[in-house]
C-alpha positions as CSV (number, residue, x, y, z in Angstrom):
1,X,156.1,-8.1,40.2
2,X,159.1,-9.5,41.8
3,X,158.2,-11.6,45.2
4,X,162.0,-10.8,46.5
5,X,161.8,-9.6,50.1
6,X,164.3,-6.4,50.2
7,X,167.2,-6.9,51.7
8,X,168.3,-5.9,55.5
9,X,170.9,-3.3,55.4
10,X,171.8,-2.4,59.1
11,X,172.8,0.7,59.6
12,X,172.8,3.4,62.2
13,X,170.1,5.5,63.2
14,X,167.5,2.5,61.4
15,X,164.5,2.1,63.1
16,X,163.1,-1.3,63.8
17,X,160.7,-3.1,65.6
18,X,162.3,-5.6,67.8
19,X,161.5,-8.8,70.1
20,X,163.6,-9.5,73.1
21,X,163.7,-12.8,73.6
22,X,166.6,-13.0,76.3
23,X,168.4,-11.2,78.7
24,X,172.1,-11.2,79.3
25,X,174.7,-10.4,82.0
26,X,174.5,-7.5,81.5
27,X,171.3,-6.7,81.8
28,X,170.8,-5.8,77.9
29,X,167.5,-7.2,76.2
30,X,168.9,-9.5,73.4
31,X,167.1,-9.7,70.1
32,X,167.5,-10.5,66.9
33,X,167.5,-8.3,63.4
34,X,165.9,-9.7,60.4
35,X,169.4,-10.8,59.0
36,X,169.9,-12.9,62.5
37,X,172.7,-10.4,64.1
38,X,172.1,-10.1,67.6
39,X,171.0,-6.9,68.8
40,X,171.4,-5.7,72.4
41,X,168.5,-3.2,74.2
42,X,170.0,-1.6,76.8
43,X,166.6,-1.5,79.0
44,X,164.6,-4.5,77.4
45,X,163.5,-7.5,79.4
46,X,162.2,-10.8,77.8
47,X,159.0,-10.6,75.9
48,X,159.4,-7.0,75.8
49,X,158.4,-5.8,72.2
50,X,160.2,-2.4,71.4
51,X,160.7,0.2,68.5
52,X,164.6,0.6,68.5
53,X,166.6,2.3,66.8
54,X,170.1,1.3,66.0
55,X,173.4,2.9,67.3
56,X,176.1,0.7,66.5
57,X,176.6,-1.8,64.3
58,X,179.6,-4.5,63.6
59,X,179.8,-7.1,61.0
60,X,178.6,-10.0,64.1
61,X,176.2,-8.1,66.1
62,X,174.5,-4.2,66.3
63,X,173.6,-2.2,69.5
64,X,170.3,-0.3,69.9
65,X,168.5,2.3,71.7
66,X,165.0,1.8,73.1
67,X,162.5,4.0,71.6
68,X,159.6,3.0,72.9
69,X,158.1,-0.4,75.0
70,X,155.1,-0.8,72.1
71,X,154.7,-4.3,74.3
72,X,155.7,-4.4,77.7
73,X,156.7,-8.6,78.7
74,X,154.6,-10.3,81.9
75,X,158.6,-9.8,83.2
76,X,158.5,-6.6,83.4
77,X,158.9,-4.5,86.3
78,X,158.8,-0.4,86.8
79,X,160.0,1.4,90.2
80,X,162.8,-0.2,91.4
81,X,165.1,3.0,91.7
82,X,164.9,6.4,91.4
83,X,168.1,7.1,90.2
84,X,168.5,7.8,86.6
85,X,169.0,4.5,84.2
86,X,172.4,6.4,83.1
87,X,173.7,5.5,85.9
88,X,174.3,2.4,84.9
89,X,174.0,0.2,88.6
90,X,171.1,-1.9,88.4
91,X,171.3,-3.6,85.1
92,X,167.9,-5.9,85.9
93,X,166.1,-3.1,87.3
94,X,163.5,-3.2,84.6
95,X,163.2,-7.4,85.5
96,X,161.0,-8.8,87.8
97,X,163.2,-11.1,91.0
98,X,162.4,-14.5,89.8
99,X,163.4,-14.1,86.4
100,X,166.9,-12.3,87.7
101,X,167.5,-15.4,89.4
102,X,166.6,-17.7,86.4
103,X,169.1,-15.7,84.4
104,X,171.8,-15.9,86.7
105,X,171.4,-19.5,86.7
106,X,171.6,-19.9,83.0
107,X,174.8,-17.6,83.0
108,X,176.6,-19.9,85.8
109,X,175.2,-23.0,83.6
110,X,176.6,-21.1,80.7
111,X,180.3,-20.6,82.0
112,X,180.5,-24.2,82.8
113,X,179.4,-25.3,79.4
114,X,182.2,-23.4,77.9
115,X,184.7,-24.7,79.6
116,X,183.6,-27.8,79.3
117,X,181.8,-29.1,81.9
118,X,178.3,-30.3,83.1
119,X,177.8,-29.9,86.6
120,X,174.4,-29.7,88.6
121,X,174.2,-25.9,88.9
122,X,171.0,-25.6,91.9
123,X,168.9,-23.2,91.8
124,X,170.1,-19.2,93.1
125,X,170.1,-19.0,96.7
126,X,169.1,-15.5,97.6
127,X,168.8,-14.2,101.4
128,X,168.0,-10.5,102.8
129,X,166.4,-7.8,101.1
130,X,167.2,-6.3,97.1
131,X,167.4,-3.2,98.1
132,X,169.7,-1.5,100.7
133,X,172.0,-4.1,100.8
134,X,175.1,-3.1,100.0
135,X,177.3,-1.6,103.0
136,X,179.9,0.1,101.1
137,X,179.7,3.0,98.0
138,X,182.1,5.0,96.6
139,X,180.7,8.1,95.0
140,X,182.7,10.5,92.6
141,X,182.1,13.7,92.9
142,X,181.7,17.2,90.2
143,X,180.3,20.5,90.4
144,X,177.1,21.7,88.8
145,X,175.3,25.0,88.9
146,X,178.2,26.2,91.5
147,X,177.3,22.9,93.6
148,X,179.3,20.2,94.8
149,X,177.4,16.6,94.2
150,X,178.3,12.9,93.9
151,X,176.9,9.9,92.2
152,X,178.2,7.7,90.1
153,X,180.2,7.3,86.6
154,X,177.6,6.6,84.1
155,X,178.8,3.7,82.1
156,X,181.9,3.4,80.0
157,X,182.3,7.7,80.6
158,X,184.0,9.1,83.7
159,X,180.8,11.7,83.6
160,X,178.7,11.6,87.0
161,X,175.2,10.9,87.1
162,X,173.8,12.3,90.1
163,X,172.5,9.3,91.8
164,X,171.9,10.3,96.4
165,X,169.0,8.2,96.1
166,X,170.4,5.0,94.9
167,X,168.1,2.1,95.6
168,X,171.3,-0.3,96.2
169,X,172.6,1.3,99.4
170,X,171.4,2.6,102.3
171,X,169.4,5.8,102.5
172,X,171.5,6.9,105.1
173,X,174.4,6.9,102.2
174,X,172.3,9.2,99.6
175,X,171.5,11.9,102.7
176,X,175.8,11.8,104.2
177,X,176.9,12.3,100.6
178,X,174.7,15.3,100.3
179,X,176.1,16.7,103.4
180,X,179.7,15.9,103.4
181,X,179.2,18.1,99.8
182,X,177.7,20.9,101.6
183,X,180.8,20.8,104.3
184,X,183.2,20.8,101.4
185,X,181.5,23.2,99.7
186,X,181.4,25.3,102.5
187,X,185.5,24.9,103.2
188,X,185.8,26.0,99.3
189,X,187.2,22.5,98.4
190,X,186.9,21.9,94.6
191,X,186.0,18.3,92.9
192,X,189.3,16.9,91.3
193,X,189.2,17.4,87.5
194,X,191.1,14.2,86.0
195,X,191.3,16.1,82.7
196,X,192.8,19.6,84.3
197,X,194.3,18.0,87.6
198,X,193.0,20.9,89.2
199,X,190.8,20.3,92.6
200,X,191.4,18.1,95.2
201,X,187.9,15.8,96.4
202,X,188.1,12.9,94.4
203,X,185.2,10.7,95.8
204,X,183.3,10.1,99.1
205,X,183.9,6.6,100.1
206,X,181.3,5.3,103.0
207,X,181.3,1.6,104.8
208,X,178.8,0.3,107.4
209,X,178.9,-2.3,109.5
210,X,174.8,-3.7,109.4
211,X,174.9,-6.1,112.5
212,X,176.4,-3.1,114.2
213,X,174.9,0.1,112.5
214,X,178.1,1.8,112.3
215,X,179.3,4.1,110.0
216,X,182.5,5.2,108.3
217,X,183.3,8.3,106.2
218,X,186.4,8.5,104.0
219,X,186.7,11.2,101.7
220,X,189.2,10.6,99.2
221,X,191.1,13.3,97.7
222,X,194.6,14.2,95.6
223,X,196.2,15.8,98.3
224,X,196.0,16.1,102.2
225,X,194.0,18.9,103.0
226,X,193.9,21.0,106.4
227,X,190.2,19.2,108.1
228,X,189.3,20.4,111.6
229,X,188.7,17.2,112.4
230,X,186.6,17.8,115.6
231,X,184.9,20.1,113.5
232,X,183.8,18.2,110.7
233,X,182.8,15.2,112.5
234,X,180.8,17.0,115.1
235,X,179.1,18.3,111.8
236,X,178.2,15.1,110.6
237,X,177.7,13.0,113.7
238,X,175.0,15.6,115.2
239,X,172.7,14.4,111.8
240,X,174.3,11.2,112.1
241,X,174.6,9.6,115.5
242,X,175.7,5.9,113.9
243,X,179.4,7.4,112.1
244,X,181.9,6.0,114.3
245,X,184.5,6.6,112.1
246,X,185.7,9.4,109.7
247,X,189.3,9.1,107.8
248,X,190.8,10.7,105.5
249,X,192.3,8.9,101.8
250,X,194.9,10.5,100.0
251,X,195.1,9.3,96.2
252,X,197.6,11.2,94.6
253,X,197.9,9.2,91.7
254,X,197.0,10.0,88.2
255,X,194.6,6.7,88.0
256,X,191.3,4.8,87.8
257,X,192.3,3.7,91.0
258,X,189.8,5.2,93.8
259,X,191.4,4.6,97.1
260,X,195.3,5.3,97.7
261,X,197.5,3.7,100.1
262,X,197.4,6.6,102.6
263,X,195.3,7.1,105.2
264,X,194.3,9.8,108.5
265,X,191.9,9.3,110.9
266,X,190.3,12.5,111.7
267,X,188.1,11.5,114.3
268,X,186.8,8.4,116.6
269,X,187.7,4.9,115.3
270,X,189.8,3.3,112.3
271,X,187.9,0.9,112.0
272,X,184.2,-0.3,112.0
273,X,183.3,-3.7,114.1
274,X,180.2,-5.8,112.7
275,X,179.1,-9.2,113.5
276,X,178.5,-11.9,110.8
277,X,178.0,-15.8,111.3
278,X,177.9,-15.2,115.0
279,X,181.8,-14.0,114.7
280,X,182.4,-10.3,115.7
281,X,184.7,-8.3,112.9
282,X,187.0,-5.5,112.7
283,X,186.8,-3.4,109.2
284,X,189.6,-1.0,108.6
285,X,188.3,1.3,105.1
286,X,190.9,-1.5,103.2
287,X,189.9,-4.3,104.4
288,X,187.8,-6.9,101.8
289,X,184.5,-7.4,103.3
290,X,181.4,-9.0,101.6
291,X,178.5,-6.1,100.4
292,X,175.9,-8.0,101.5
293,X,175.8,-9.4,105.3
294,X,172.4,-11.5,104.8
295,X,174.1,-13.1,101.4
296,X,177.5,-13.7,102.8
297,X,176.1,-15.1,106.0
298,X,173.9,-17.7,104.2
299,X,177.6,-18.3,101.3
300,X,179.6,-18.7,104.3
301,X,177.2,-21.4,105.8
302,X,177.3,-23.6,102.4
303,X,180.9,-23.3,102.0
304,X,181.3,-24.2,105.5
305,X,178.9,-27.3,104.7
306,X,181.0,-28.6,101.8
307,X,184.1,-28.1,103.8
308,X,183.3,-30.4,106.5
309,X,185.3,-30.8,109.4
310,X,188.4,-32.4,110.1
311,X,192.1,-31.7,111.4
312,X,193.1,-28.6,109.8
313,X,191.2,-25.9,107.0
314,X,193.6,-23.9,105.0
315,X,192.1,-20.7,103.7
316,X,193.8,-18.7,101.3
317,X,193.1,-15.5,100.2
318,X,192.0,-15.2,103.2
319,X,191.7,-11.4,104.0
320,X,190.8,-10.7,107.3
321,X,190.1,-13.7,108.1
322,X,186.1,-14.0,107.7
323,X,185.6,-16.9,105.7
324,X,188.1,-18.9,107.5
325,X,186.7,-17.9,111.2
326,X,183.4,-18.3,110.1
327,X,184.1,-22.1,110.2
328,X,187.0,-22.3,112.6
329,X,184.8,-24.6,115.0
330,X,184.8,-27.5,112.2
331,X,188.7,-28.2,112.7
332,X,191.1,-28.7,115.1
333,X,193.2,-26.2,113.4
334,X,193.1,-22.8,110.7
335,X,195.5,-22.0,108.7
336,X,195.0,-18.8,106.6
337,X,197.2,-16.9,104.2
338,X,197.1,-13.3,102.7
339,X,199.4,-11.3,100.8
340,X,198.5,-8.0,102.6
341,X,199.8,-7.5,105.6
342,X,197.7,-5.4,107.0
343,X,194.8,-7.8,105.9
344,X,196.9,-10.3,108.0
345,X,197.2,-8.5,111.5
346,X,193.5,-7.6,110.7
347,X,192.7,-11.6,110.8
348,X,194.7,-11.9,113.8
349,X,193.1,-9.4,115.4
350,X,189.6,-10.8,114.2
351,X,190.8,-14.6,115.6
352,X,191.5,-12.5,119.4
353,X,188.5,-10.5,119.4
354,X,186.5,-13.9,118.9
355,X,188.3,-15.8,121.5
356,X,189.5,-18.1,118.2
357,X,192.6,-20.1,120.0
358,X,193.0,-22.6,117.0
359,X,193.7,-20.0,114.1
360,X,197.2,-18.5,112.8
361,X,197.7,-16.3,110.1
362,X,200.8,-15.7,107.8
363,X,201.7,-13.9,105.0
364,X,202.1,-15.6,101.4
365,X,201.2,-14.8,97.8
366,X,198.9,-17.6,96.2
367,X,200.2,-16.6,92.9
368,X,203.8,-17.8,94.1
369,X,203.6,-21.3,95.2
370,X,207.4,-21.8,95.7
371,X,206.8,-19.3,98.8
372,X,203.3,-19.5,99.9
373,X,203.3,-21.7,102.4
374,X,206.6,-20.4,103.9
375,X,206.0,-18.7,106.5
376,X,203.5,-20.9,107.5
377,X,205.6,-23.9,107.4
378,X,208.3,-22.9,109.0
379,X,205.9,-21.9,112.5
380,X,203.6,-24.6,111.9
381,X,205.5,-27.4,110.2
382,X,204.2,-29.2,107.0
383,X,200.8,-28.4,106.2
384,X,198.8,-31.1,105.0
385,X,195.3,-30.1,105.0
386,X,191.3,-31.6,105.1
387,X,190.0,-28.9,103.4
388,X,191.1,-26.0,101.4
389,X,189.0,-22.7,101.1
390,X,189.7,-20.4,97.9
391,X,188.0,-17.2,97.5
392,X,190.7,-15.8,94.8
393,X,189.6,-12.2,93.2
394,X,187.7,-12.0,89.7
395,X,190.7,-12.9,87.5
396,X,190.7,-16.2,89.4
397,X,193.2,-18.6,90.8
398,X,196.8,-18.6,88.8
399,X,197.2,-22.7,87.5
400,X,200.7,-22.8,89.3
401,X,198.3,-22.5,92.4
402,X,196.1,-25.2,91.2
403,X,198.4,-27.3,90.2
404,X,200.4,-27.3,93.4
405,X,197.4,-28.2,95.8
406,X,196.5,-31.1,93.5
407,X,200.3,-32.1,93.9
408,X,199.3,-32.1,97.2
409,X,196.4,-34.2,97.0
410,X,194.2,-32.1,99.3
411,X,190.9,-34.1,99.5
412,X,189.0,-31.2,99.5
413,X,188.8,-27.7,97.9
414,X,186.1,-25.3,98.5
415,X,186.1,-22.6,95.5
416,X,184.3,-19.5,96.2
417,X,183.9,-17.5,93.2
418,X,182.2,-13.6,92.1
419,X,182.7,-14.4,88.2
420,X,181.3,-17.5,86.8
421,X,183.7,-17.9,83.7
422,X,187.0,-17.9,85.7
423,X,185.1,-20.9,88.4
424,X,184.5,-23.0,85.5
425,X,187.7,-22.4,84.0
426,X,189.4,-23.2,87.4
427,X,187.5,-26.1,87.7
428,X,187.9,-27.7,84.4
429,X,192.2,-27.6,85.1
430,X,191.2,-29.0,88.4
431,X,189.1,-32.0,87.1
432,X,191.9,-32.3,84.6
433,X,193.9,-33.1,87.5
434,X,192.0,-35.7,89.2
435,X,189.4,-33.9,90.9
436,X,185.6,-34.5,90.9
437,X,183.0,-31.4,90.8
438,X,179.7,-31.1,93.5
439,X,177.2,-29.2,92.7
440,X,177.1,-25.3,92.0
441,X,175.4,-23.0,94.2
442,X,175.1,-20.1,92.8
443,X,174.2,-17.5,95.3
444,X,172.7,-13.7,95.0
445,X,175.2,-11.6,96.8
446,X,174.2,-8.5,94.2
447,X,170.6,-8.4,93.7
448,X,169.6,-6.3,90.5
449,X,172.9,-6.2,89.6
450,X,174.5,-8.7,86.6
451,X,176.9,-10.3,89.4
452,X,176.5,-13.4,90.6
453,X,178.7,-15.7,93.5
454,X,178.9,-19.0,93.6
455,X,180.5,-21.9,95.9
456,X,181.2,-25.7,94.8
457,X,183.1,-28.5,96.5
458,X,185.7,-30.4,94.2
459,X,187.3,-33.7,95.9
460,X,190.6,-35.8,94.8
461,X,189.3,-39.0,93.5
């Protein structure tokens, strides 16, 4: 008899037995076949042993599905959320809080070790509760057994997964989506069919202000529609004292996109007012606001730390103004630039309604250096800056930008980041030109969720 193991062919539909023995960003189990291939388990945790079977496989790594948990790991949690797990949200909901966190460090230690560098990342700051937290949803919407309902796209499909009970926002959220689809079913409004272009109610986008309580509701939808407005909000507001605000979006394009440029206020306010690091806010439905208040209160506070105080703070990308504000008391002077004008007035507004006599905001694009500081300049004369706050998008911070505040020698930069991998690659150009990296606080502004922020402090040598 020949003592020749057979050999592993992978292919799909092969059931295996399987040992995760990692978890990644994504919130996929990781494994390995008896060749070595990685496999990922949507829905395994670490130390989870599973029977799998496999549904894709590439020449580098295969994909499987979870038959059954033979094994569950000590990491291992049930119960978190009662939406289904096709819905794709909570991509650690099957992992138990401390081990999220542990991850999330690894992945931040990860990012940096690709690109080069070695920082001390700290352990993941985490403040407020894991549930509930996030003030803002936007729900797509379908019909089903003659029903309007919303929920959310299950991943990589555009098909919705009925999901009112989402353990990330809210209850309040769930219960207004169910009635705002009862409304609209009642006016005869039909869901918007991207396939057809038939129907008109895209998505139901909601915002709430949590130091405040109030509410905003913004459908969205392809075309403006006749809304008693009086009507519609006395519908909603008499089983939901806390709306304050409900608009109308109209996204006409044939796009991803959810929210258009337009805008109608139907009823009350335009805009929602919350407090956050002891700093009252206005929040128009456009404006760029942190999802969790606890987690950006406790960011704010250690980017405020590492920016120290001095003559004047320069915050770019600066939105309406929170980050900047939030730390106006540290400098003789703010700066802040934005690209969106609206975003801008916003600040300005923001700066008033907080007594803020030391701030200014101008327009500029940070991805055009030649102009950036323009209009500032010209009001304010040459900026030379203490301290320089970025909180750039996920894509990250163009190299013109990075480039010209080193040219500048700015002694310190404050880098605010929501993707690992585009921090560390901004940092490494940065300590390429003569800067020298803190530490990484990595901090949990998305609990159960495979996002991460983090803040570090790099100073000119």
């Amino acid at each position: 008899m020949s003592d020749k193991q057979p050999v592993f062919r992978p292919v799909k539909g092969l059931k295996l037995p399987l040992t995760a023995t990692g978890v990644n960003n994504l919130g996929h189990g990781v494994a390995h076949a008896p060749d070595g291939r990685a496999v990922f388990l949507a829905g395994a945790v670490t130390g989870d042993v599973v029977e799998a079977e496999l549904i894709k496989v590439t020449a580098t790594y295969a994909v499987a599905r979870v038959l059954q948990v033979k094994r569950p790991s000590p990491h291992r949690c049930e119960g978190f959320c009662a939406a289904p797990p096709s819905c794709g949200g909570c991509v650690y909901r099957y992992l138990d809080y401390e081990s999220e966190l542990t991850e999330k460090r690894e992945y931040v230690r990860f990012a940096f070790r690709k690109a080069g560098l070695d920082p001390v990342v700290e352990e993941v700051r985490t403040a407020g509760p894991i549930s509930g937290y996030r003030n803002k949803a936007e729900y797509p919407v379908a019909r089903q057994n003659g029903r309007l309902y919303g929920g959310f796209y299950a991943p990589r499909t555009h098909t919705v997964i009925p999901a009112d009970d989402c353990a990330l926002v809210p209850p309040v959220f769930g219960a207004i989506l169910g009635t705002v689809c009862r409304l609209f079913d009642d006016m005869g409004v039909e869901p918007y069919d991207e396939k057809t272009g038939r129907g008109v109610f895209r998505h139901l986008y909601l915002r709430m202000a949590p130091g405040t309580g109030e509410i905003m509701v913004c459908p969205v939808v392809k075309e403006d529609i006749p809304i008693n407005g009086e009507g519609f909000a006395a519908a909603l507001t008499r089983e939901y004292p806390a709306i304050v605000s409900v608009m109308l979006n109209i996204n006409a394009g044939d796009t991803n996109v959810v929210l258009g440029d337009r805008y109608r206020l139907l009823w009350g306010r335009s805009y929602l007012t919350d407090t956050l690091c002891e700093r009252r806010f206005m929040i128009g439905p456009a404006s760029f606001y942190q999802v969790n208040h606890d987690a950006a209160e406790l960011l704010y506070g250690l980017a405020a730390e590492r920016a120290g105080r001095g003559e004047l703070l320069l915050d770019l990308y600066c939105g309406a103004g929170t980050v900047g504000l939030s730390m106006s008391d540290r400098f003789k002077r703010l700066v802040g630039v934005e690209i969106v004008p609206d975003a801008v007035n916003a600040a300005r507004q923001n700066a008033k309604e907080n007594g803020v006599t030391n701030a200014a905001f101008y327009c500029g694009d940070a991805a055009d250096t030649e102009k950036l500081l323009a209009a500032a300049e010209a009001a304010e004369g040459k900026l030379a800056p203490d301290a320089v706050v970025l909180d750039p998008p996920r894509r990250g911070c163009d190299e013109k930008l990075l480039r010209f505040l080193a040219a500048r020698e700015v002694p310190r930069i404050v880098y605010i980041s929501c993707n690992p991998d585009t921090l560390a690659r901004d940092a490494a150009i940065l300590t390429a030109l003569g800067y020298q990296m803190g530490v990484v606080t990595p901090v949990n502004m998305f609990p159960r969720t495979g996002h991460v922020e983090s803040v570090c402090l790099l100073t000119h040598a």
